[in-house]
N, C-alpha and C positions, 0 to 999 in steps of 0.2 A: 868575328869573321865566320865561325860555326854557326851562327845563329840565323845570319844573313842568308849564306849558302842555303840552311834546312828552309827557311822561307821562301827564298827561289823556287826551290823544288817544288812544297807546295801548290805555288800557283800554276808551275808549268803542269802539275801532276792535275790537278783541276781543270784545266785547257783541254788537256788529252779527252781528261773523262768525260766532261760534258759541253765542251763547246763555248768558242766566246759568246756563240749567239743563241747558244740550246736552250729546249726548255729545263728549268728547275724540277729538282728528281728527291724523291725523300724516300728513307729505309720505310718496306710495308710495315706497318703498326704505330711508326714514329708521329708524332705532331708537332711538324716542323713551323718556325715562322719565316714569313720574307721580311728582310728588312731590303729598307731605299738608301744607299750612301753612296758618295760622290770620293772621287778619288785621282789623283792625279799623280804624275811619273814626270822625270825631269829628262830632257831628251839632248842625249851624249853622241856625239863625234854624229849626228840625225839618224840615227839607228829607232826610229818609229815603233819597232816591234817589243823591243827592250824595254821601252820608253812607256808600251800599252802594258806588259808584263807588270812593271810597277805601279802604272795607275790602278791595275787591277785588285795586283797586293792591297794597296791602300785603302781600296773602296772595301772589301773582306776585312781587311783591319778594323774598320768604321761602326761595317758591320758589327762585328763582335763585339767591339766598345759598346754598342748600344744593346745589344740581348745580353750581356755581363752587366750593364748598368738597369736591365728590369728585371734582373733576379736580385739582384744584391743593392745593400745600400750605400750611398756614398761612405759614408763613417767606415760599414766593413771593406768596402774596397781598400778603403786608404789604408784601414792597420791589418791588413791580406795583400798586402801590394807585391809583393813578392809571388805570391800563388798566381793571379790574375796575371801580372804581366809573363809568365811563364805559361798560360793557356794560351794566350794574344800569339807572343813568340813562337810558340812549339808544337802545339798543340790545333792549330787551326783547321786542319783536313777533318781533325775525329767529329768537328761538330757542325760543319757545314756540308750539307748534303748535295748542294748544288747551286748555281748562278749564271744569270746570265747578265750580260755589256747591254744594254737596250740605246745608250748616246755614247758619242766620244766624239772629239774634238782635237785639232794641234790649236794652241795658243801660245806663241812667243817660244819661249825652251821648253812649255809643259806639255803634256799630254795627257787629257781631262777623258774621262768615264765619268758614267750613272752603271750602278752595277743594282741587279737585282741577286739577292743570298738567302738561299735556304738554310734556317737556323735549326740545329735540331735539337730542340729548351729543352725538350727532357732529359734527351743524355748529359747536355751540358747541367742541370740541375743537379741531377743525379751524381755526377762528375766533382760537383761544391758539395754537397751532402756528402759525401764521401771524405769529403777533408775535414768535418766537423765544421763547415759553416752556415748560418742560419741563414734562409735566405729571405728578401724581402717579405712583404705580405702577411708572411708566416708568423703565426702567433712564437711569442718568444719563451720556451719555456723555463720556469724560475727556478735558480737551483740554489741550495743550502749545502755550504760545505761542514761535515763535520770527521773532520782529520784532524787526529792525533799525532803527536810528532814528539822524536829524540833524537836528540843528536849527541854527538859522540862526548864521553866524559859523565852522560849525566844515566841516571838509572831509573828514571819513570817517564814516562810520555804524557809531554803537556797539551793541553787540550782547552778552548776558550766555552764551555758551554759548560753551564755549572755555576753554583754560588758561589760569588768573588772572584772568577775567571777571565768574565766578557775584558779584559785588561790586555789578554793575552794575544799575543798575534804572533804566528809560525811562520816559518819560511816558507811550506810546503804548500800552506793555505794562500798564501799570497800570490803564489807562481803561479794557481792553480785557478784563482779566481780572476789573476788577469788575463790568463790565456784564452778561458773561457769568455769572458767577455768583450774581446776583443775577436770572438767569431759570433758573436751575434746572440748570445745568449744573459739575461738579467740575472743577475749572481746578486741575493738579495741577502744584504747588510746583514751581522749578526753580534751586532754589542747589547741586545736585549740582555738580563738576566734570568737563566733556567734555574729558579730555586729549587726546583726537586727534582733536578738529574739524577739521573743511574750515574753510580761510579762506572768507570770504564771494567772492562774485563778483563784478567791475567794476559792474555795475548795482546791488551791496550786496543782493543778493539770496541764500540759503541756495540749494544747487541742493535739488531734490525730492529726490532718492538719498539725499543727506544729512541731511536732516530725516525722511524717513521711518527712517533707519537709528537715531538718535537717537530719534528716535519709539517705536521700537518696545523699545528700552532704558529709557526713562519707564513703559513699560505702558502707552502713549495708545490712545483710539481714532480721535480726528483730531488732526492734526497743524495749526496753524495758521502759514502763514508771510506774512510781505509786510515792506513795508518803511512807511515814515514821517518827512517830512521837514518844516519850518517855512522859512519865506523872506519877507523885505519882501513885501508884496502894491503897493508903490509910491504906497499913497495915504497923506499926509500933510499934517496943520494943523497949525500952529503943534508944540506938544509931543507932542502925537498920532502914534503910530507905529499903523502896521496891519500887519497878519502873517498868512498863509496858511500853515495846516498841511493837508498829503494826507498819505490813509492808503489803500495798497491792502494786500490781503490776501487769499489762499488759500487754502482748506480741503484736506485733503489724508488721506481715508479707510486708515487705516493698515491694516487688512484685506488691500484691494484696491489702494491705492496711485494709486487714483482722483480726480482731482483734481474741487472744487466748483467753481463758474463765480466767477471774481474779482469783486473788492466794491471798488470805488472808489470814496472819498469826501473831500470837503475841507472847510474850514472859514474863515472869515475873522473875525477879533479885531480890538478897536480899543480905544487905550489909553496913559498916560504913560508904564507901567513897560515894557520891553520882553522882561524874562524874562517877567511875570505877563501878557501879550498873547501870547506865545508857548507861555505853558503853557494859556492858556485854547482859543486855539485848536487845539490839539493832542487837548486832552481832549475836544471836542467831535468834531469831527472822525471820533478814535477810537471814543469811544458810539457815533453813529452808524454806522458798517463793522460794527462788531459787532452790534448790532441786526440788520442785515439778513445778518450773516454767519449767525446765530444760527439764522435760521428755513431758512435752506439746510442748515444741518448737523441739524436735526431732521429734515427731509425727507427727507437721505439716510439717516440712523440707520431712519428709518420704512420706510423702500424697503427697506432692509436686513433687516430685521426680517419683513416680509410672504414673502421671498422663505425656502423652504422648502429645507434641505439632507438629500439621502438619508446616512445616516451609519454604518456598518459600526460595530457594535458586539461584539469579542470577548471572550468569560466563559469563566474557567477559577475553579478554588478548590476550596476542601475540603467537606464536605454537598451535592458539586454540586447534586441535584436539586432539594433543597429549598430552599438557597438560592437556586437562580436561578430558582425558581419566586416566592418572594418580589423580588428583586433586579426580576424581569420585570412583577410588579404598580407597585414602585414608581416604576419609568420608565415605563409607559405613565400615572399620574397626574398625571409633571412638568406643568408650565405649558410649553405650545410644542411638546408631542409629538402627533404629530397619529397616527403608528399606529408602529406594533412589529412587525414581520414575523417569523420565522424562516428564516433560510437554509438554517442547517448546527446538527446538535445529536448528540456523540459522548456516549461515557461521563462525561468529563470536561473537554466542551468544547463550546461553542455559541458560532455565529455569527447575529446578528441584528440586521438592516434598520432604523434608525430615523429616520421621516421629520419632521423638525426644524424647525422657525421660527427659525432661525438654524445656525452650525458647530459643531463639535466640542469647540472649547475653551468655549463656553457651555454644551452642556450638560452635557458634565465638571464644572462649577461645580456642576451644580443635581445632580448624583448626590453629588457630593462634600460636599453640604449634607443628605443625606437620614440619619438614623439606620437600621440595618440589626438587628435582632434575631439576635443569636447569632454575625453575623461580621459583618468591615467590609470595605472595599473599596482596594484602591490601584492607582492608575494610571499605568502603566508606561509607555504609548503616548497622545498627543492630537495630532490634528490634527485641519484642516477638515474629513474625513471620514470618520474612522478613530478608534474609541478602543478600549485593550487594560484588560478590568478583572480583577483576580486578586480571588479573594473567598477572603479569609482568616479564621480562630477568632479572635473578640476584638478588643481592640487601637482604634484611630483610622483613620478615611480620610486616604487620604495620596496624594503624588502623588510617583513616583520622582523624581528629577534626571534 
């Protein structure tokens, strides 16, 4: 009934501000979109005005189903269903800037609108980034857990990464990896075997060296490390045992080797069993860290991503001119290339300038994606700022060893 009522409001609070028939208005700076949806109201005891009140609801609701369904994917909507329908619900004034009724119609008991709605994607973006969810489009970035874990009774902290370990699976790691990818992020498998891991350290902590060393053996792009332990929390009735699980945990930007701001969080279970009070609080606990680890390591992937790399690009190959006259069209259309310069250009060799929304090994990827008419391409050299491309007759892109 609370829900209904704050909906009402809503819409009557949108009436007021801009008109059933006004034009659409967005915050100065904002890049809002319009969406087009249809929406109809059921018309009670012929009360027309009530009846348009709801159709309008509806067509706003429509609305935002569809700028919620081109940020996000079906998959993460469905296991975030809770969050989205709680934006839909509650939430709807923070992200529409404005709308206007442009058709309406009485048909039978309905009462039908065409509403035109100012969507404002960024805040609502910004709004999902917030909660730790990845959103469409968006490259996913790959994470490695390597969390340590005790639980109560035992006196070292097991850990799956190590010769004769990969066997090993924790509670902490489990809560932690489905949480995570159930907002949108690829949490890549780890039964390999690390035969020459570092022992853990007196505090049961990975050091950073070695997790990012490891890390960058996975192909991650963060590394996640911390530890997780379970303990009596000392309160007790009768059968009743209670148990306190902490979970802290690090992010750890395998690029740059930059460490996120630590996430501690604990949990307190109450209960007869003492493993199933221990694994409950454990598992809580862990959701939680990760929830808030989650929207940390979107921010930094985002900061990452904004920040622009000048990239030296060398082209040698066969047809020079006219391949790299093509070769030069299709890099300046990648996604993230922002301009192309020429440095150096011989008979059979040019140098050129590519100013990048991200390094070198990304945009290796997206040439190494592109089809080339008449030759292909392999790359011999990638680094952060540096790639060497040979344009060769025929054949596959390839990337030397």
């Amino acid at each position: 009934m609370l829900k209904r009522t704050c909906a009402w409001i809503v819409v009557i609070l949108l009436t007021v501000s801009f008109g059933q028939s006004g034009l659409l208005c967005a915050e100065e700076g904002a890049a809002p979109k319009v969406f087009f949806s249809l929406g109809k109201g059921d018309i009670s005891r012929n009360n027309i005005p009530a009846a348009k009140e709801k159709a309008v609801k509806d067509g706003l609701y429509a609305s935002m189903e569809t700028a919620l369904f081109e940020l996000l994917s079906p998959g993460v909507i469905a296991v975030n269903f809770d969050t989205v329908t709680e934006i839909l619900t509650d939430s709807a004034a923070t992200y529409i800037d404005g709308y206007k009724v442009v058709a309406e119609r009485r048909s039978g008991a309905y009462y039908h609108v065409a509403v035109e709605a100012s969507v404002a994607m960024e805040r609502l973006a910004e709004r999902l980034t917030s909660l730790g969810i990845v959103l469409a489009g968006n490259d996913k970035p790959k994470l490695l857990f390597l969390i340590s874990e005790r639980l109560s009774g035992s006196s070292a902290f097991d850990h799956w990464w190590g010769a004769g370990k990969s066997f090993i699976v924790t509670i902490s790691d489990d809560a932690i990896s489905g949480s995570m990818a159930r907002r949108g992020f690829e949490v890549l498998p780890h039964r390999a075997i690390v035969e020459d891991a570092a022992a853990l350290g007196l505090d049961g902590l990975i050091s950073r060296e070695e997790a990012l060393r490891i890390g960058r053996a996975f192909g991650a792009d963060v590394v996640v490390t911390g530890k997780a332990w379970t303990e009596p929390s000392g309160n007790v009735m009768g059968e009743e045992r209670s148990f306190r699980a902490s979970v802290e945990l690090e992010g750890l930007l395998v690029s740059t080797g930059r460490p996120l701001s630590r996430v501690r969080k604990a949990s307190i279970a109450v209960g007869t069993d003492p493993g199933e009070v221990s694994t409950r609080a454990m598992t809580e606990a862990a959701r939680v860290a990760g929830r808030d680890l989650s929207s940390q390591i979107i921010g930094a992937m985002k900061e990452k991503k904004s920040r622009t790399t000048m990239i030296e690009v060398v082209v040698e190959g066969t047809n020079f001119f006219e391949n790299l006259t093509q070769l030069s069209r299709e890099m300046e259309g990648l996604e993230g290339v922002l301009s192309v310069r020429p440095r150096e250009r011989r008979i059979e060799r040019a140098v050129m300038v590519v100013n990048f929304t991200g390094e070198g090994k990304k945009l290796a990827e997206k040439l190494l994606a592109r089809n080339y008419k008449g030759f292909s391409i392999t790359l011999s050299e990638v680094s952060s700022d540096h790639i060497k491309v040979d344009m060769v007759a025929g054949g596959k892109n390839t990337v030397m060893p």
